[in-house]
C-alpha positions as CSV (number, residue, x, y, z in Angstrom):
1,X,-3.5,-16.9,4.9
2,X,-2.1,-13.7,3.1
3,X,-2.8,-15.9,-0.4
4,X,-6.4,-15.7,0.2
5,X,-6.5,-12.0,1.1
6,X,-4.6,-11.1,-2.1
7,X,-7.7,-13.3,-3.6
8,X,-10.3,-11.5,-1.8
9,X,-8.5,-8.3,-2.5
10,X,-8.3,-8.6,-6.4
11,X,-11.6,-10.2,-6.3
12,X,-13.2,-6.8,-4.9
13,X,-11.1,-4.8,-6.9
14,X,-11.9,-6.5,-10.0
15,X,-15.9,-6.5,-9.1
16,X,-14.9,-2.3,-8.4
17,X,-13.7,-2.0,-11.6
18,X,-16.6,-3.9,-13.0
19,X,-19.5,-1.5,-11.2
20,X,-17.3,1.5,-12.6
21,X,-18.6,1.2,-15.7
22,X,-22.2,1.8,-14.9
23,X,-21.2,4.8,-12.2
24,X,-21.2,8.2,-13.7
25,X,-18.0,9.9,-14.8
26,X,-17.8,12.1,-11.6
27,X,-18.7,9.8,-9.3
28,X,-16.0,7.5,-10.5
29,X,-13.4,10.7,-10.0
30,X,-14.5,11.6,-6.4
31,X,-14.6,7.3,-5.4
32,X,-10.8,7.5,-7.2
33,X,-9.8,10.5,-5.3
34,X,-11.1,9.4,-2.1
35,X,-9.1,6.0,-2.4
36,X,-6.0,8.0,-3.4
37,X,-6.9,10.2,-0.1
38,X,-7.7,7.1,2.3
39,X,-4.5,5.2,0.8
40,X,-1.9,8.1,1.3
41,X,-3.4,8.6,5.3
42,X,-2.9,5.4,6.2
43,X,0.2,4.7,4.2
44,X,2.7,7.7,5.0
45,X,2.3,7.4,9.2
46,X,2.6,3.6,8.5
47,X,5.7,3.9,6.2
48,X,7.3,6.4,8.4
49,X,6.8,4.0,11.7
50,X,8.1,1.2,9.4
51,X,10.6,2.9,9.3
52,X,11.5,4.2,12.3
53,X,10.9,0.7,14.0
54,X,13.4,-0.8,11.4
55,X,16.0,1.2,12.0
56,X,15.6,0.8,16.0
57,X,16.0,-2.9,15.5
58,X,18.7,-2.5,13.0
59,X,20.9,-0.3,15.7
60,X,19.9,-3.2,18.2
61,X,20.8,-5.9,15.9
62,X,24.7,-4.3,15.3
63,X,24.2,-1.0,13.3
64,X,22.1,-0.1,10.3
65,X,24.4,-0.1,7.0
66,X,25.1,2.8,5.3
67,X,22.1,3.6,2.8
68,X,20.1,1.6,4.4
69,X,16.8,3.6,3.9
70,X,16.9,3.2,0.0
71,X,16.5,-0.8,0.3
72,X,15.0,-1.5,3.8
73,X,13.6,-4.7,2.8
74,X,17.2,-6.0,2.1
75,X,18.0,-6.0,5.5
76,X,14.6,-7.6,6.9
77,X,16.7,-11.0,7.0
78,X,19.3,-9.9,9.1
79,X,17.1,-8.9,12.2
80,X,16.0,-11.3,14.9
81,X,12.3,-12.9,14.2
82,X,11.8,-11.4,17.7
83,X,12.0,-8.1,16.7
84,X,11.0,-8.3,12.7
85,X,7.5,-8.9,14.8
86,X,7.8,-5.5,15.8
87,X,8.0,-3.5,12.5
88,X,6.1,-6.0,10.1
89,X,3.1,-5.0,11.1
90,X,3.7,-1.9,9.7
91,X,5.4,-2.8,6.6
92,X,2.0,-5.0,5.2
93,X,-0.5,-2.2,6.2
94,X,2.1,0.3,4.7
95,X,2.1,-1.9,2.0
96,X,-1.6,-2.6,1.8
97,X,-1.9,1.1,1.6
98,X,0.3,1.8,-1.6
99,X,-2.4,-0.5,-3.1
100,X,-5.2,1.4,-2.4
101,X,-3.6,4.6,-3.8
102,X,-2.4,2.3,-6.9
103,X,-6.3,1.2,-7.4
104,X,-7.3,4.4,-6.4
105,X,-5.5,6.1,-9.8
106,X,-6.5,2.9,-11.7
107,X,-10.4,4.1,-11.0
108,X,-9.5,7.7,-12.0
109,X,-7.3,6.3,-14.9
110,X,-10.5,4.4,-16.1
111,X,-13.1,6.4,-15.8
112,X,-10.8,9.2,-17.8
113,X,-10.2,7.1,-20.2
114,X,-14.3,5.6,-20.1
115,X,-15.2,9.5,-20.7
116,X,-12.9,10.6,-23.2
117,X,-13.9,7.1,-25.7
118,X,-17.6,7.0,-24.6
């Protein structure tokens, strides 16, 4: 199931990228800016009760390692399915999220670049 939404994703961001080049420099900017804006508000509350969520489990599951926060997925393994349920959730829409702000500076990348050759 998560195959064919990274299908459907790339597929829209791809036909995007493709109606890009008929929108006019600005509007391509503001459409950029405003995926870079709707990325980063769903992304930093979904990272931060990632998280949060994580680290609850982690205590429950024996302790959270030292330095645990710089490579959180590492440690995905070594918590019960039962309560991975719990903070997945958030880790895919965080993660979902990142790529909106990544496409988001792709539009803005492409339409710089579109106006400064064209």
């Amino acid at each position: 199931m998560r195959e064919a939404l990274l299908v459907l994703l790339i597929a829209v961001a791809l036909a995007m990228l493709a109606t890009l080049g008929r929108m006019p420099f600005e509007q391509a900017i503001i459409v950029g800016g405003w995926l870079i804006v709707l990325g980063l508000l769903i992304g930093l509350p979904c990272g931060v009760l990632y998280h949060v969520l994580l680290h609850r489990a982690l205590t429950r599951a024996g302790g959270a390692p030292r330095g645990w926060i710089w490579h959180p997925t590492k440690l995905h393994d070594g918590v019960p399915r039962s309560e991975r349920a719990r903070f997945m959730p958030s880790f895919w829409t965080g993660a979902a999220a990142c790529g909106l702000v990544f496409f988001g500076c792709a539009v803005v990348f492409v339409a710089a670049i579109g106006e400064l050759l064209f």
